[in-house]
N, C-alpha and C positions, 0 to 999 in steps of 0.2 A: 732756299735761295733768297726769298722774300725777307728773312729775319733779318738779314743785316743791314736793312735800307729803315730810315727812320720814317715811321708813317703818319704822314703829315702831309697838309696838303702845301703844303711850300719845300716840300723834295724836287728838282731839279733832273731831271733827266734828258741828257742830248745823244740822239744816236740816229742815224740813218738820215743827216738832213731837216732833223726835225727834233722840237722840242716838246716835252713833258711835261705838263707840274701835276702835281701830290703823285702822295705811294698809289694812289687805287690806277692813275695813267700807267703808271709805270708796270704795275701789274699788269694790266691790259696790254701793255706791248710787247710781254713775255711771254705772256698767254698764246697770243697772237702767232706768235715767232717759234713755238717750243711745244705747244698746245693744240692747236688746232689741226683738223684731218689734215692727215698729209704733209706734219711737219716730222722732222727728227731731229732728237735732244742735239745727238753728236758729243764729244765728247772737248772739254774744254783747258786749256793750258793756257797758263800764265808764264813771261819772263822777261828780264830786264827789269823786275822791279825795283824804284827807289821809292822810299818814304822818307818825305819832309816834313818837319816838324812846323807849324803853322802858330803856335805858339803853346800853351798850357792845355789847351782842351780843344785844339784842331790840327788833322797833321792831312797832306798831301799825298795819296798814292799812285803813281805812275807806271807803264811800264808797254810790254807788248802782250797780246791775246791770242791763242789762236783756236780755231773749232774746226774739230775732225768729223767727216761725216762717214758713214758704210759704204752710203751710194750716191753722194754728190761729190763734189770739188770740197777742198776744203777752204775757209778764210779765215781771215784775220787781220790784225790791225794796230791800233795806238788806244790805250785806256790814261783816262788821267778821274781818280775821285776825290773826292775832300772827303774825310771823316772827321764826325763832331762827336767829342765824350760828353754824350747828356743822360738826364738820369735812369734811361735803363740799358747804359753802356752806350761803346762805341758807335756809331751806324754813319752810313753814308748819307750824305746832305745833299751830295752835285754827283752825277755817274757822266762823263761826256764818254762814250766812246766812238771812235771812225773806223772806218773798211778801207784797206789797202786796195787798189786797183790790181786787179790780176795781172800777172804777167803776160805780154802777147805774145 
């Protein structure tokens, strides 16, 4: 999961109201969320993706998320990342992602 995020401590990560910086944060809030007793992976899908090209060596990925679980509710949301081609390839620089509000 971790390979595709560039590790550095100027990685950018917004999710849950709350922001990130470096890969080692970012780490830890996946850890956190996917990791620890009593959590479950679930399983994940992507759709509606668009990618914008950002210029020569950055492009914009967009789209919706969602995560299946066995035995909770499922969620999901809106993703938007930026990837930079630096030199050990592609990797994300910024991850924002948001949670839909359930339906009532």
């Amino acid at each position: 999961m971790s390979a595709g995020y560039w590790n550095s401590p100027e990685l950018t990560f917004y999710s849950g109201g709350s922001v990130s910086m470096g890969y080692d944060a970012m780490l830890a809030h996946y850890k956190k969320g996917y990791q620890s007793e009593g959590a479950e992976m679930g399983q994940l899908e992507f759709s509606a993706i668009e990618i914008q090209p950002l210029g020569a060596y950055a492009q914009l990925a967009r789209g919706h998320w969602k995560l299946t679980y066995g035995a909770k509710p499922s969620v999901g949301g809106l993703f938007s990342l930026v990837f930079e081609h630096l030199p050990e390839g592609w990797r994300i620089v910024h991850d924002h992602t948001s949670v839909e509000a359930p339906p009532k």
